[in-house]
C-alpha positions in Angstrom: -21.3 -19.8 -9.1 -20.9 -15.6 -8.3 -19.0 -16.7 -5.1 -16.1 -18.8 -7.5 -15.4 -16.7 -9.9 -13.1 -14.0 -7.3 -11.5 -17.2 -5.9 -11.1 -18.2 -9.5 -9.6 -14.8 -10.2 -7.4 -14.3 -7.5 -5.9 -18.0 -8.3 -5.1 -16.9 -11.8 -3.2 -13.8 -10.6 -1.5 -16.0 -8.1 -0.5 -18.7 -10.7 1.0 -15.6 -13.0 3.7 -14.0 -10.5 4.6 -17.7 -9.1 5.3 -18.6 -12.6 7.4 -15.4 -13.0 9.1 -16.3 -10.0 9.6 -19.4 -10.9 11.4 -18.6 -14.2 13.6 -15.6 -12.6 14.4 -18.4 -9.5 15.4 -21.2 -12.8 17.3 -19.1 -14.9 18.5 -16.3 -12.6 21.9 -14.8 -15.0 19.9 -14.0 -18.0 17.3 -12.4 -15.5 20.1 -10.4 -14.3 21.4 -9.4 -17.4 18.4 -8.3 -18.4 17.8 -6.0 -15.7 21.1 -5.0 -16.1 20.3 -3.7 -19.5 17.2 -1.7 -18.6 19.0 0.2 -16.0 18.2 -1.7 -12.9 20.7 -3.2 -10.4 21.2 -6.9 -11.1 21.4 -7.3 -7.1 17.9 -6.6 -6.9 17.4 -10.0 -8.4 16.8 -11.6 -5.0 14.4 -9.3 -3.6 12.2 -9.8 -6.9 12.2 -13.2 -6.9 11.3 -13.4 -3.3 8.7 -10.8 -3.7 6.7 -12.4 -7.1 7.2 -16.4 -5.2 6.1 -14.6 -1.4 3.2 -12.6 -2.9 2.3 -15.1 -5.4 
């Protein structure tokens, strides 16, 4: 049972940045806008959502 619970781990962090992914990839404007508002470059939209799907 020790030797599943670190696979069981690293599958919940997985499953947390796909699903954040996920949600930036379905609804990408209000993403945008939202990182507009805190300051950050809406381009950078792309590189995060590759990044959270690609390290997920």
């Amino acid at each position: 049972m020790k030797k599943y619970i670190p696979l069981l781990g690293r599958i919940c962090l997985c499953a947390i940045f796909i699903k954040a992914g996920i949600d930036k990839l379905l609804n990408p404007t209000y993403t945008q806008q939202l990182m507009e508002s805190k300051g950050v470059p809406g381009i950078l939209i792309i590189p995060t959502i590759i990044i959270l799907l690609g390290g997920g």
